[in-house]
Backbone as JSON, one array per atom type, in Angstrom:
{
  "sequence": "XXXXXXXXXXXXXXXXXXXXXXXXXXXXXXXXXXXXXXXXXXXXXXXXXXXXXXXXXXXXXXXXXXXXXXXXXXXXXXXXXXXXXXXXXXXXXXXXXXXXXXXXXXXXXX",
  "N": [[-26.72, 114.03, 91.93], [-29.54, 113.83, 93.44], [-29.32, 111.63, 94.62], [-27.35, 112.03, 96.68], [-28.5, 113.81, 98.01], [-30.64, 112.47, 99.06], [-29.06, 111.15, 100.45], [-28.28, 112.52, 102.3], [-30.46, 113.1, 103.85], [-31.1, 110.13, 104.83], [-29.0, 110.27, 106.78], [-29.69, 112.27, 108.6], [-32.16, 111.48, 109.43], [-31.34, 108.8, 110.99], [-29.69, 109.81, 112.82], [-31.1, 111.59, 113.85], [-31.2, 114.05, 113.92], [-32.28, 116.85, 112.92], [-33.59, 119.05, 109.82], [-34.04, 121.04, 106.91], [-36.76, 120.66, 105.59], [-38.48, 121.4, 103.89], [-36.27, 122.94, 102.09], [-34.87, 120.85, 101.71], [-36.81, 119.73, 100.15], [-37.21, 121.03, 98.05], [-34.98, 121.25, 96.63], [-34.43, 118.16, 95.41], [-36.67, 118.28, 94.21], [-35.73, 119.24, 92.08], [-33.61, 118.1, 91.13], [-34.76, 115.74, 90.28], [-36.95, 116.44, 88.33], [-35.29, 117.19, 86.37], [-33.45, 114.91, 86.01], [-35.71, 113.54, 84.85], [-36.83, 115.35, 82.59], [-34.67, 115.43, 80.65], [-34.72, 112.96, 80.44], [-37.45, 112.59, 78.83], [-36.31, 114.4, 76.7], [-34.62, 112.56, 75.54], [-35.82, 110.39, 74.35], [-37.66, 111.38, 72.59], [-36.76, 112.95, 70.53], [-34.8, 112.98, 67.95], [-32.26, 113.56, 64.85], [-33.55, 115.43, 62.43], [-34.65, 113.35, 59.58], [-34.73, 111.25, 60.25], [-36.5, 110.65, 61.54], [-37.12, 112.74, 63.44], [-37.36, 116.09, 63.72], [-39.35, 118.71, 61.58], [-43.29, 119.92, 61.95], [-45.27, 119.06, 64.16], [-48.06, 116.64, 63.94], [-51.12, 114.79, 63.37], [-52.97, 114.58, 66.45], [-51.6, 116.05, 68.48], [-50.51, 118.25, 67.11], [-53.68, 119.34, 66.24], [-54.27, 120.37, 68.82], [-51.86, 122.07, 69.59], [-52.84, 124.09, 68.07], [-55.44, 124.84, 68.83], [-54.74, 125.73, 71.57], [-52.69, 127.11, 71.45], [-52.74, 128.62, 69.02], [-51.12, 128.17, 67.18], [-48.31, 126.79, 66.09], [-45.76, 128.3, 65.76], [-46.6, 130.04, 67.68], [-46.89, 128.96, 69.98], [-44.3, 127.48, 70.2], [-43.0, 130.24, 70.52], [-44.13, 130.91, 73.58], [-43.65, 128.9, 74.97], [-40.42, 128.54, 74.77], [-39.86, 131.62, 76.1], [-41.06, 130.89, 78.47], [-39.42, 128.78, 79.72], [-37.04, 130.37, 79.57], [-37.58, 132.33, 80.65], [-37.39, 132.08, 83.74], [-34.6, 131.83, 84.32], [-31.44, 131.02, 84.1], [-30.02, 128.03, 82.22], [-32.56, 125.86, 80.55], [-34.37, 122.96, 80.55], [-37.72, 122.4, 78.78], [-41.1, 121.41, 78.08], [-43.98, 120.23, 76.97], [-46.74, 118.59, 77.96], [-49.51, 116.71, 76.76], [-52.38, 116.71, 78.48], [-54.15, 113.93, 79.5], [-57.17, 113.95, 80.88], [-58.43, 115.73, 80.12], [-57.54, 116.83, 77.41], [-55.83, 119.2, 77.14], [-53.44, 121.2, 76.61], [-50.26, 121.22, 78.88], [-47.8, 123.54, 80.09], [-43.89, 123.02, 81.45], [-40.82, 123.96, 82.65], [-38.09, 123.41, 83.84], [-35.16, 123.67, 85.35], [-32.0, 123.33, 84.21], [-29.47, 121.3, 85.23]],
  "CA": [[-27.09, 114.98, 92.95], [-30.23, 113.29, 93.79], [-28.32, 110.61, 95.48], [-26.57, 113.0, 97.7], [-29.72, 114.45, 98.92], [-31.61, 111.23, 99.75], [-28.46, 110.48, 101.72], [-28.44, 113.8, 103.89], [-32.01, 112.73, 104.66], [-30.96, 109.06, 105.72], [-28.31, 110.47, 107.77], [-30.12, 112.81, 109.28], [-33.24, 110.29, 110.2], [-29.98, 108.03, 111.58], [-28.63, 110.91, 113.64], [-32.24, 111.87, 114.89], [-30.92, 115.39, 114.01], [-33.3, 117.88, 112.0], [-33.22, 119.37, 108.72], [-35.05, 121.74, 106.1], [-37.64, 119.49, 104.52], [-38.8, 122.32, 102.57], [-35.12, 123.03, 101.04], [-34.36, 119.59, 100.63], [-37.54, 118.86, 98.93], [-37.05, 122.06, 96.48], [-34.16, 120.32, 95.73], [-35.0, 117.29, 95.03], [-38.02, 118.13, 93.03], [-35.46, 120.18, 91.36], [-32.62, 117.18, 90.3], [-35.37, 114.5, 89.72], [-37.17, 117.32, 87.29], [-33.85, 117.33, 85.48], [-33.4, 113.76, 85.39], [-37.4, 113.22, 83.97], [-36.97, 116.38, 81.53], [-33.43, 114.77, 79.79], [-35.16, 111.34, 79.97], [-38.0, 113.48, 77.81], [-35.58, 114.5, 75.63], [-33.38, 112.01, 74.32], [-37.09, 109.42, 74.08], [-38.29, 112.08, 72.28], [-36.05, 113.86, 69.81], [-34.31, 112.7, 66.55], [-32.26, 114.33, 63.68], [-33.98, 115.19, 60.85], [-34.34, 113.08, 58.11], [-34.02, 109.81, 61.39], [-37.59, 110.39, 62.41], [-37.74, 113.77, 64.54], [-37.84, 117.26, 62.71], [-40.51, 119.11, 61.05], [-44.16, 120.33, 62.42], [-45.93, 118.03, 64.78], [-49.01, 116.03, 63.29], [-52.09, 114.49, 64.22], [-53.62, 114.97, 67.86], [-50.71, 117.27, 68.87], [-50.85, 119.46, 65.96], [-54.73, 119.83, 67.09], [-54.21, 120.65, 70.33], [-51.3, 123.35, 69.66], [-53.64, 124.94, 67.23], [-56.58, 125.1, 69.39], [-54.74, 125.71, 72.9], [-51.74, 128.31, 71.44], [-53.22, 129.77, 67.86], [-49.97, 127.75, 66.31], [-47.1, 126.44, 66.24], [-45.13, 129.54, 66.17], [-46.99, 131.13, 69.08], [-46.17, 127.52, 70.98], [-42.74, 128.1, 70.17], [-42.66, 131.33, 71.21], [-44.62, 130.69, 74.55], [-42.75, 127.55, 75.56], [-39.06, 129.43, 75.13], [-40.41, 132.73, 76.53], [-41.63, 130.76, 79.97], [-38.14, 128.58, 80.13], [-36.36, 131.42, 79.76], [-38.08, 134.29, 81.91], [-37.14, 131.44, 84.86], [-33.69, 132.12, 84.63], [-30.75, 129.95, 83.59], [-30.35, 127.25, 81.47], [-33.68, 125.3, 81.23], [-35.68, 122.22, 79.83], [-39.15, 123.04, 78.69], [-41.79, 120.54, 77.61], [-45.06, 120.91, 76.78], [-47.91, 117.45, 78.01], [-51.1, 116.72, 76.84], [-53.51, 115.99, 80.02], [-55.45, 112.98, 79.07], [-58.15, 114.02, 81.44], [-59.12, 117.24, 79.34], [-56.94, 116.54, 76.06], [-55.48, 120.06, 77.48], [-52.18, 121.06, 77.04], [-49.87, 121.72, 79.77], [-46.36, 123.53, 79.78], [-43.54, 122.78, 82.58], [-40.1, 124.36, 82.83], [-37.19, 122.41, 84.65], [-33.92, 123.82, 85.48], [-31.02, 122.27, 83.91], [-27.95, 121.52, 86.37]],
  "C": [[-28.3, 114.5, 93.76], [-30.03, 112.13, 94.82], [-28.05, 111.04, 96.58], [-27.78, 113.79, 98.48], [-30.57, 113.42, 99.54], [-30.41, 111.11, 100.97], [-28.08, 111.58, 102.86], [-29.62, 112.89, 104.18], [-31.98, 111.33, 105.12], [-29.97, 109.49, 106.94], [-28.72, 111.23, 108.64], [-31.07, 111.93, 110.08], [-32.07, 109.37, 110.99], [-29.65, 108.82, 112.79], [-29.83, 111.28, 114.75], [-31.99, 113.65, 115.08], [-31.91, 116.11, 112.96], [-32.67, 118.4, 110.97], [-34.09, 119.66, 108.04], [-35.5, 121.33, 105.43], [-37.9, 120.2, 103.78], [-37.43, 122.66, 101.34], [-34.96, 121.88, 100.73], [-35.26, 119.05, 99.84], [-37.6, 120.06, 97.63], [-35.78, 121.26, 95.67], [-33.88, 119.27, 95.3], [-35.86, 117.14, 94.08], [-36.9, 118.84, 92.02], [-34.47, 119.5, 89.92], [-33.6, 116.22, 89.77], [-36.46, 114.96, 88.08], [-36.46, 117.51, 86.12], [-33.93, 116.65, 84.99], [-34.53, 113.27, 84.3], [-37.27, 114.26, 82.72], [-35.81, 115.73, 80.56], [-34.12, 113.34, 79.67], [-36.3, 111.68, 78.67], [-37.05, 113.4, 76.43], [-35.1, 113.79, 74.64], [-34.58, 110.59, 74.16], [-37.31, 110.08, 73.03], [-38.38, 112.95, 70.78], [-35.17, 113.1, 68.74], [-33.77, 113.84, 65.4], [-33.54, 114.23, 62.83], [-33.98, 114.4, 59.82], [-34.61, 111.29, 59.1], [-35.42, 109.76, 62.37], [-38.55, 111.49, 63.69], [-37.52, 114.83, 63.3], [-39.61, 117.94, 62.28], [-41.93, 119.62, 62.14], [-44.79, 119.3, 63.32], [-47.25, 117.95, 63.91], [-49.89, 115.69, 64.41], [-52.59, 115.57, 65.44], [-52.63, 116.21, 68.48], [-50.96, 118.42, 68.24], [-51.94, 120.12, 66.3], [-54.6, 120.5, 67.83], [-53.47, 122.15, 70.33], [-52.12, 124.12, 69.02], [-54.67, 125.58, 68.12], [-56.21, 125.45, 71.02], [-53.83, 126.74, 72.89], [-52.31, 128.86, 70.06], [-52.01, 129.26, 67.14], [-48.8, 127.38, 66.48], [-46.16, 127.05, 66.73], [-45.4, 129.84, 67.64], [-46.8, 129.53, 70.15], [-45.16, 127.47, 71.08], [-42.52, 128.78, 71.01], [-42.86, 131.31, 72.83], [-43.6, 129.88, 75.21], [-40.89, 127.76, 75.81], [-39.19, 130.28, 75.99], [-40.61, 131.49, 78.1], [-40.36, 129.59, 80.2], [-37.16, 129.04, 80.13], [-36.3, 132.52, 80.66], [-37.72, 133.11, 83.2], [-35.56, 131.39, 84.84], [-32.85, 130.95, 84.51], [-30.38, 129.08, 82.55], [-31.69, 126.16, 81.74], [-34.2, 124.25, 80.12], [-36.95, 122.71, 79.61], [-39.39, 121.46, 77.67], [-43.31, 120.63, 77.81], [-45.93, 118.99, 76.68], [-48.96, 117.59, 77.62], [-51.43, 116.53, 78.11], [-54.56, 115.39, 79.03], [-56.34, 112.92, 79.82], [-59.01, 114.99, 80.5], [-58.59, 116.9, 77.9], [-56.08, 117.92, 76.4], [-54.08, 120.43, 77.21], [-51.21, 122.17, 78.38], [-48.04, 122.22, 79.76], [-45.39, 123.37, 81.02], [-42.29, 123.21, 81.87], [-39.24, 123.5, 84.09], [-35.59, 123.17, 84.78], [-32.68, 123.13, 84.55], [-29.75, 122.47, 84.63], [-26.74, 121.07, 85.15]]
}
């Protein structure tokens, strides 16, 4: 889908005809969000028993403790705000290595 939208916007620049930069860049931010959130994912994620599972450790562990009050309530939070956006949705939760901070982001899924 991303594809298909770059190439309205060459054909249009080609044509010298106009077009809703604001819609085509919602949508855009919207498929490349997708693509980056599933690239997330499958880097990221492992059965059980194969290396993924269980509580997060270390510096993470920290961080949820001291930025949500726990795991749980990180859970809860992080479903709860890719959910109340309607649809099916990615959710992923960054440190910021400026602050150590954590940050949560919500992504559509097409």
């Amino acid at each position: 889908m991303a594809n298909a939208i770059l190439e309205k916007i060459d054909k249009a620049r080609k044509e010298k005809t106009d077009f809703d930069i604001k819609a085509i860049a919602k949508e855009l931010s919207f498929h490349l969000g997708g693509i980056r959130l599933h690239g997330l994912f499958w880097q990221n994620l492992a059965p059980a028993g194969k290396g993924g599972g269980g509580l997060p450790k270390g510096d993470l562990a920290k961080v949820i403790d001291e930025e949500y009050g726990g795991f749980d309530r990180f859970k809860k939070g992080v479903l709860h705000g890719s959910n109340e956006r309607g649809g099916l949705r990615l959710g992923c939760t960054q440190l910021l290595q400026q602050d150590g901070k954590a940050a949560d982001y919500a992504g559509r899924e097409a």
